[in-house]
N, C-alpha and C positions, 0 to 999 in steps of 0.2 A: 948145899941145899938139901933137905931133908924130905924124903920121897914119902909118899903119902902110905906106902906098906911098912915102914917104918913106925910111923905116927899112930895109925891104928894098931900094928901090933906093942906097943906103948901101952894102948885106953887099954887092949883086954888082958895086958899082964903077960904078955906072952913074947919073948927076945931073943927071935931067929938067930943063927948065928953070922959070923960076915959070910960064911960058904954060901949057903941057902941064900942071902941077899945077892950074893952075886952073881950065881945061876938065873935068878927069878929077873933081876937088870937083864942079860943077858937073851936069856928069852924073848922077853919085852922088846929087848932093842932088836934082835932080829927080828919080831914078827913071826916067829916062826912056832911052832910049838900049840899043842891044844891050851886054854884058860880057862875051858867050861866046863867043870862036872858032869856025871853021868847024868844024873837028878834033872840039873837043869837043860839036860840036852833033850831029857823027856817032854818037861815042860813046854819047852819052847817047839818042839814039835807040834803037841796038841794045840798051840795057840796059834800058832802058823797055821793048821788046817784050819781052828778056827774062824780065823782072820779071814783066810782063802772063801770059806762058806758063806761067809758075811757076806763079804764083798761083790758076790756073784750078780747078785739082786742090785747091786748099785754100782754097778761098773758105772752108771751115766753118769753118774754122782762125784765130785770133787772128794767126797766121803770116800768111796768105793776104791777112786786109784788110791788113796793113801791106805787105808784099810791092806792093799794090794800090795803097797812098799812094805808097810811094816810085815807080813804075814812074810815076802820073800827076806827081809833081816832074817827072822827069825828062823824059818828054813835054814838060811844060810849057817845061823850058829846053830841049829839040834846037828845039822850034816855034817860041821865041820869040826867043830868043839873050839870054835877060834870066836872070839869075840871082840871088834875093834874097840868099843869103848874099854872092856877092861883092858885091853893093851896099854890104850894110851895113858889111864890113868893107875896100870901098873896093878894091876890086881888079875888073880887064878881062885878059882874052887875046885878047878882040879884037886882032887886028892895024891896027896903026897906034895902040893905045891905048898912054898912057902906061906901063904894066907888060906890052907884048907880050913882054917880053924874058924872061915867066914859060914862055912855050911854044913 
């Protein structure tokens, strides 16, 4: 089966070696290990308070608790540098990871 960091390092010309694939599997499968970049650890801060700002005014609001889930995601990944969606689908912008060449 051909893993999707494969595939895209494929489109941009770019052919990790099997080391760096194995590491980056390995990560992955433990769950362990940061996948978010500094960059995006910024970001996602600012849009978590964002989010949180929002939401303040609309807590009544069906709006407001989700506004609320999404802002604590995002928390979640600027604090952590762990991001479950790229886990699962196997992707880092970590610098120095196998797929830094996404950011």
């Amino acid at each position: 089966m051909a893993y999707l960091s494969e595939d895209i390092a494929m489109l941009k010309g770019y052919r990790p070696n099997r080391r760096q694939l194995t590491r980056l599997r390995d990560e992955v499968a433990a769950g362990s290990g940061q996948n978010v970049g500094d960059t995006e650890r910024i970001a996602s801060a600012m849009l978590a308070s964002g989010m949180f700002m929002a939401s303040i005014a609309r807590l009544t609001r069906p709006t407001g608790k989700i506004a609320v889930l999404i802002g604590a995601a995002l928390a979640y990944r600027a604090l952590t540098g762990d991001c479950p969606l790229y886990r699962t689908l196997g992707l880092t912008s970590k610098k120095g990871g196998v797929e830094s060449y996404l950011t």
